[in-house]
Structure formats: structure tokens, C-alpha cells
N, C-alpha and C positions, 0 to 999 in steps of 0.2 A: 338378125341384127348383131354386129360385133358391137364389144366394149373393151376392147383394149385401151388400158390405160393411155397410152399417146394419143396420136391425132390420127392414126389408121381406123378405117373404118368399111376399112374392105378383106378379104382374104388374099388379096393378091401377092403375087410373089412369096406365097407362103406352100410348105410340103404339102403330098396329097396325104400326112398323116396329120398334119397341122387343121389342115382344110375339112376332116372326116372327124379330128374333135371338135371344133364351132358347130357341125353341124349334130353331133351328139350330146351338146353344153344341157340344154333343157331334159334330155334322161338322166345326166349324169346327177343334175341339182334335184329333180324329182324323187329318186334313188336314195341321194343322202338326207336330203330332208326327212323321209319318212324314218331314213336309220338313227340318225342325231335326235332327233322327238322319241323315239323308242330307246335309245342307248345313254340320250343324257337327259337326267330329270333337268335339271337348268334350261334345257332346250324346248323344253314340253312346252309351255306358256307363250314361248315368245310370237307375237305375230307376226306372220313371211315378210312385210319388211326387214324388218329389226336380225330377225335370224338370217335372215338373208347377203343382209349387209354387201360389204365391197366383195365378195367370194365370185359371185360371176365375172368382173374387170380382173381379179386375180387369174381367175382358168382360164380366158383370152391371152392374157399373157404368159400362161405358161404353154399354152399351144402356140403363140410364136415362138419359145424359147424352143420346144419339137426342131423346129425348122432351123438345123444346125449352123446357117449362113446368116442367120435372121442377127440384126445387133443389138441381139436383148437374149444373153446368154443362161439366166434365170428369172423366172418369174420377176422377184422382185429389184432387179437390176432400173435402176434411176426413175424409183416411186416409191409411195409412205403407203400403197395399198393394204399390204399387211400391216405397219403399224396403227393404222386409222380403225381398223377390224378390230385388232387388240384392245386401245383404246376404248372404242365403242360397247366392246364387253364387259369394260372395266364401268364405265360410265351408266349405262342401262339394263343391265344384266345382272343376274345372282350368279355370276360366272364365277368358278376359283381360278389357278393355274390350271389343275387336272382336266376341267372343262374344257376350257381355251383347247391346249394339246389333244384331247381324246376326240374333239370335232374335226383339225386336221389329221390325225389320224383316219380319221373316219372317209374323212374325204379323200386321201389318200386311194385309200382299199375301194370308194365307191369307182373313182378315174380306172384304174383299173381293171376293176371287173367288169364294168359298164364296154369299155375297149376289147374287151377280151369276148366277150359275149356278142359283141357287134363283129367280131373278126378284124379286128385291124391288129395286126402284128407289129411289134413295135421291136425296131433294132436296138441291141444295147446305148449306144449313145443319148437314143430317145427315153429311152428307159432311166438314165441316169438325169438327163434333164429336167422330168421330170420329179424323181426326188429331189433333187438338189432344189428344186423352186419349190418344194412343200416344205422343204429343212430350212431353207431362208424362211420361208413365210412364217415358222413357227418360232422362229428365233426374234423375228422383229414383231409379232404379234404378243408373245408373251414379253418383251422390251418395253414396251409399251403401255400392256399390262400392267405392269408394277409399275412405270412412271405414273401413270394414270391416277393408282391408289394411293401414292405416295403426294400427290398434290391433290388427293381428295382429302388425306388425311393433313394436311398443310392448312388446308382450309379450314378444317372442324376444329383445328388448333385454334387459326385466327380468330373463328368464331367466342371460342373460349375469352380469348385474351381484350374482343373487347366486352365481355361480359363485365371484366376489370372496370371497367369505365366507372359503374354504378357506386358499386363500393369506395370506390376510389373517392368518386365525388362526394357522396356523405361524406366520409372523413375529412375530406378538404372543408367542407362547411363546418360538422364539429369544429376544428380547429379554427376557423375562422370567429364562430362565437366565442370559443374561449378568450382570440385577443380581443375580446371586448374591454373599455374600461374599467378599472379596481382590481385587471389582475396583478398576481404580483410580479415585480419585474421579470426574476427569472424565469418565471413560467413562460411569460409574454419572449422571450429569447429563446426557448426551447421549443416551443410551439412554432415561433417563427419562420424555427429552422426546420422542424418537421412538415409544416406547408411549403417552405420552397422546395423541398428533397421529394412530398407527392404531386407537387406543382410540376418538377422533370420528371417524375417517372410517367403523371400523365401526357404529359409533352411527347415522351419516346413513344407511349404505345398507341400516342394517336398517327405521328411520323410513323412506328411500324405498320400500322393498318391501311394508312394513304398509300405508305411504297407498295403493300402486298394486292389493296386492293385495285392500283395502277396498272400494274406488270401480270397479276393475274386477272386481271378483268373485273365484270360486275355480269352480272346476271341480265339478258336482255331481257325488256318487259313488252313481248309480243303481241302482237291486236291483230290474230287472223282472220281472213276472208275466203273468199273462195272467187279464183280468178284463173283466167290462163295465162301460163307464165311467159309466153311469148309478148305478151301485151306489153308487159314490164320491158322486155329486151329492146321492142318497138319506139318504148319510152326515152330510152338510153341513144336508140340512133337517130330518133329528133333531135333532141338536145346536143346531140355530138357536135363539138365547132372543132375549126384550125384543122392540124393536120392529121388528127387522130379520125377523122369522118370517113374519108375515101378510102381508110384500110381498112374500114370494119366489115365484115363476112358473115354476112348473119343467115345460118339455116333454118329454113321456118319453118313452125312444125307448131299446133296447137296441142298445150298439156294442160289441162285444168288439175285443179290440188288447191287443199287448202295450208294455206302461207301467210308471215307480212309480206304485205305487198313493199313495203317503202324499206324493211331493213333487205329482203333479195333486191331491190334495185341498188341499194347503195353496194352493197357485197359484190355485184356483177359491175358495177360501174370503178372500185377500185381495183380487180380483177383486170377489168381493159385500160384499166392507168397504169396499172405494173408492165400490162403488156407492151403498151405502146412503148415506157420507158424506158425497158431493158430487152425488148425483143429488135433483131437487126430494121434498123431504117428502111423502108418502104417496101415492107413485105407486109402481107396480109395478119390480118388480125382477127381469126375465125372463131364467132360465138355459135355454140351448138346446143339446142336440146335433146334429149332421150328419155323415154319410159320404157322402163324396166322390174320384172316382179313390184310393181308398186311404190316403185320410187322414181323420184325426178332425178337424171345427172344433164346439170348443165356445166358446162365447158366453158373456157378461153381459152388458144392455143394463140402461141407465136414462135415466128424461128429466130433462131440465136445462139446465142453464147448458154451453153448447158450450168445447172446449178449443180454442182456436187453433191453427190448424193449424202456426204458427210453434214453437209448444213441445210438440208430441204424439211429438217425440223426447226432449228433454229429462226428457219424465217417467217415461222407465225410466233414468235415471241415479240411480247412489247420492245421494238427498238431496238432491234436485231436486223441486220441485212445481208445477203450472203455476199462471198466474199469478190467475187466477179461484177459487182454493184458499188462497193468503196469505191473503186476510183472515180464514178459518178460525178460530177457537178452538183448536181442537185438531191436530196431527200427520197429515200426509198427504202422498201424493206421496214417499213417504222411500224407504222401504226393499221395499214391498210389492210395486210394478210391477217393480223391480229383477230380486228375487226371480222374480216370474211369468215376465219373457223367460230367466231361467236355466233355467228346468225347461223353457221350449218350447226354447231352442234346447238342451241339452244331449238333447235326445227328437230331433233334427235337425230342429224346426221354427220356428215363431217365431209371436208374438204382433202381434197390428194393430190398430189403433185408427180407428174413423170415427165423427166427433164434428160436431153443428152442433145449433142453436138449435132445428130443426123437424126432424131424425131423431133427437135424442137422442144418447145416447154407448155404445158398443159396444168392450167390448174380444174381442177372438177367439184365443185357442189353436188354431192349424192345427199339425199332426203327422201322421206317417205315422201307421197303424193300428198297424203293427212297426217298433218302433223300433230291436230289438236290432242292427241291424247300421250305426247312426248315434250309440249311445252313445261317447262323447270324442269324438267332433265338438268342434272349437274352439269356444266362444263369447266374445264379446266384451262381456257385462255384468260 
């Protein structure tokens, strides 16, 4: 099975050195796993989901990048795969920067050798493709990295500030008893003016805690079960009305895992309303499941107008839309992508996006199978 980030889902038209890495993908990952658990303490604990992470859909598409004609010139050319990896490090991991870097390293050295020990020769072009897709990957993975902690640590702040709240309001009472009757005027005017001065400063910190905890989310509070998640998808093309129904393309495939059943429906159900929105008028609208090392990717794809890759972060921000979406009529890009990275990373996984002009646009749901023991995992939407 491939997992190329887009909607490819076969080898075709790809090199016979493209074609002889997918089929080498499983030594290469068994190889590094055993080197990363022995080379990085951080990496020892983690269970094969979690270490595992988006690395497989990353080495799919660095084997089409191999394929010198192929229109995905490096790995991470029109996808968040490496920065969502990053991310996740920062998120569920004792990972530092060092970490991060010395696993692509690592993995580096294992493509490599694993090729080299299999006999496949690789011409210089191939040779440089494929560093230049580990040299992006690390650059947007540790990018991410440090956004990652930098709104973990935004958070521990807010947390702080409404700690405020407490103090605050005793004080506000003190001073409220003070203006009790037989005080003396002046007092009664100085106190006044000191309760209305903690009357706005508690006003501002509750306005900053609304705006922060608006645009950064909230915490989803998960009720897992154990289901197969096609059922859910099943659920979604019932209920499909108007014109969104005859385009939906559902590959069926039974995955049991345990999940919310009701936040993955809504997450998949605004996934096929972005689709519908902004993918070209009466072309298909294809939902897909996959298991892989112990995690579920489920998909939407649609063809269309490509997202820049400069903004395929910004459109899981609260209220953000990319920019080939403004001229729109209607509402998009707001609240719905938001939503979707909360339910994948609150599941301890995360959502990707690979978008261009000739594969189309792909959002992916990756999550472990079992999620229960990654529920309150931090997320950063």
C-alpha cells in the first residue's frame, strides 16, 4: 500500500528506482526504528504509533520526488507533512531541537543504506532529490517545533494570567466593603476610583482570555468507543442532500479503533464541505480510508484550484482563509479546518494537507487506531 501525501495511490508512472523504494518502505522503517530507540533516548518510550508518526507518507513522497518528471520536485513540496511531524514532537514527545534533527539524520543514513544493500543504484540527480527532501523536511519540522512550544508556552502564560482573576476579585470585595457607610468621604473617592481601575483591568483580562481562548481553541472533552470508522463515513453519505451527494466517492474499507465517534463525523463532514466549496464544480469528491503501522488516515481529496503552500498553515487558524477562497461569495476557511486539527490532535494526531494545480487538494486525518491513552494531549488550535 502507498501513502503518498496526494490522491496517488498507486506506483504508476513513477521510476523503476521510485517503484523498488515503496517496495523497500517496510525495511527501511524497521531499520530506523530499531536505530532511533537505540541512538535517541527521547525515542526509547514512544509507542510505534507516535514514533512513527506522518514518516511513512513523508518517504512516499520522497520516492516520487526519485522520479525526476514526477510534479513533486521534493518531498515536501505542497504539504504540512513535515511540519505536522514537528509539531507532534513538540506536542507528545520529550523531544528537544537535537532530537527532532538527529531522527532525520538518522533516517537519512538508514534510505541509504537500506538502497545500497538492496542494490539499487541511484544516479546523482536521485541522490540529490533525495537530500534536498530530508533538508526541507528538517527545516519545516523543526519550524514547527519551535511554533509548537512557543504556543504551548503562550498557553501556560494565559493560564497564569487568569490565575489573576482570584486575587483580583478579593480585592474588588475588600474595596467594595470599605464603601460601606461612615466611611470618610475621601476615602470613599479613593476607593472608588481604585475599584473602577480593578473593575477594567478585570474587564481586559477576561476580553484577553476570551480572544486567546477563541482563536487558540479549547480543549475537546472526548467520549471514546470503539467502532469502525467506515460506519461514521456511511453516516455522512446518508445524510448527504442537494448537490453535494452524487459527488461523494467513498472507498470502503472496514477500520475498527477506538475514537469519538460524533467529533470524527463532524471533522470528516466539514472536510467534505470545504471540499465541495472550493474543489472545481462537478468533479468527484473522494473519501478514503487507510491503516497503517497502527494508525488510521482518512482522507478527502478534491480537484481544483491549488492552496499555496505559503498559507496551507494559516488555514487552520481561527478565521483565516486562503487566499484563492476570498473572492468566494460565501464563508470558508473560518471555523471548520480549525475544528478538524482539534479533534485529530486531541485523538494525539494531526491533520495534512497536500495541495497543487495537477494532484488536486487532500486533507488527511492520521491518528493512532487507540487513541485512549493520548486523550488531553496539548493541542495548539
Amino acid at each position: 500500500m502507498s501513502q503518498f501525501s496526494d490522491q496517488k495511490q498507486t506506483s504508476e508512472g513513477l521510476s523503476n528506482t521510485s517503484k523498488r523504494m515503496l517496495e523497500l518502505r517496510n525495511a527501511v522503517f524497521a531499520e530506523w526504528e530499531n536505530r532511533v530507540r537505540v541512538e535517541l533516548p527521547q525515542a526509547d518510550a514512544l509507542q510505534p504509533p507516535i514514533l512513527i508518526d506522518t514518516l511513512p507518507a513523508f518517504y512516499d513522497n520522497i520516492s516520487e520526488a526519485v522520479t525526476l518528471d514526477y510534479p513533486r520536485p521534493i518531498a515536501t513540496s505542497g504539504t504540512t507533512l513535515a511540519a505536522e511531524h514537528g509539531g507532534e514532537r513538540a506536542r507528545l514527545t520529550a523531544y528537544d531541537h537535537q532530537a527532532l534533527i538527529g531522527e532525520y539524520q538518522l533516517f537519512r543514513w538508514v534510505v541509504f543504506d537500506v538502497l545500497y544493500r538492496e542494490g539499487v543504484r541511484l544516479i546523482p540527480q536521485e541522490v540529490l532529490a533525495i537530500n534536498a527532501s530530508i533538508d526541507a523536511g528538517i527545516k519545516d519540522a523543526v519550524s514547527a517545533f519551535a511554533l509548537v512550544h512557543t504556543a504551548l508556552r503562550e498557553r501556560f502564560a494565559a493560564a497564569l494570567t487568569h490565575d489573576l482573576r482570584t486575587p483580583l476579585g478579593a480585592a474588588s470585595t475588600a474595596l467594595e466593603l470599605s464603601l460601606m457607610p461612615n466611611d470618610l468621604p475621601r476615602t470613599k473617592i479613593l476607593t472608588a476610583k481604585a475599584l473602577d481601575n480593578i473593575h477594567r483591568m478585570s474587564a481586559m483580562i477576561h476580553e484577553l482570555l476570551d480572544t486567546m481562548a477563541f482563536h487558540s481553541g479549547q480543549q475537546l472533552s472526548l467520549h471514546v468507543s470503539h467502532f469502525d470508522a467506515f460506519e461514521v463515513i456511511k453516516e455522512i453519505l446518508v445524510h448527504a442532500t442537494g448537490p453535494v451527494a452524487p459527488r461523494l466517492h467513498v472507498v470502503e474499507k472496514e477500520i475498527f479503533g477506538w475514537w469519538d465517534r460524533s467529533a470524527l463525523r463532524r471533522a470528516v463532514e466539514n472536510m467534505v464541505a470545504n471540499a465541495f466549496k472550493y474543489g472545481r464544480p462537478n468533479t468527484p469528491i473522494t473519501v478514503n480510508l487507510e491503516q497503517s503501522h497502527e494508525r488510521l488516515l482518512l482522507s478527502v481529496h478534491n480537484e481544483g484550484a491549488a492552496i499555496p503552500l505559503e498559507e496551507q498553515e494559516s488555514i487552520f487558524q481561527m478565521y483565516v482563509r486562503a487566499e484563492n477562497t476570498r473572492q468566494s461569495a460565501g464563508p470558508g476557511w473560518g471555523i471548520g479546518l480549525p475544528y478538524v486539527r482539534a479533534v485529530a490532535e486531541s485523538h494525539g494526531g494531526n491533520i495534512t494537507v497536500d495541495s497543487s494545480a495537477e494532484r488536486g487538494t487532500k486533507f488527511v486525518i492520521d491518528v493512532p487506531l487507540d487513541c485512549r491513552p493520548y486523550v488531553g494531549a496539548p493541542t495548539i488550535t
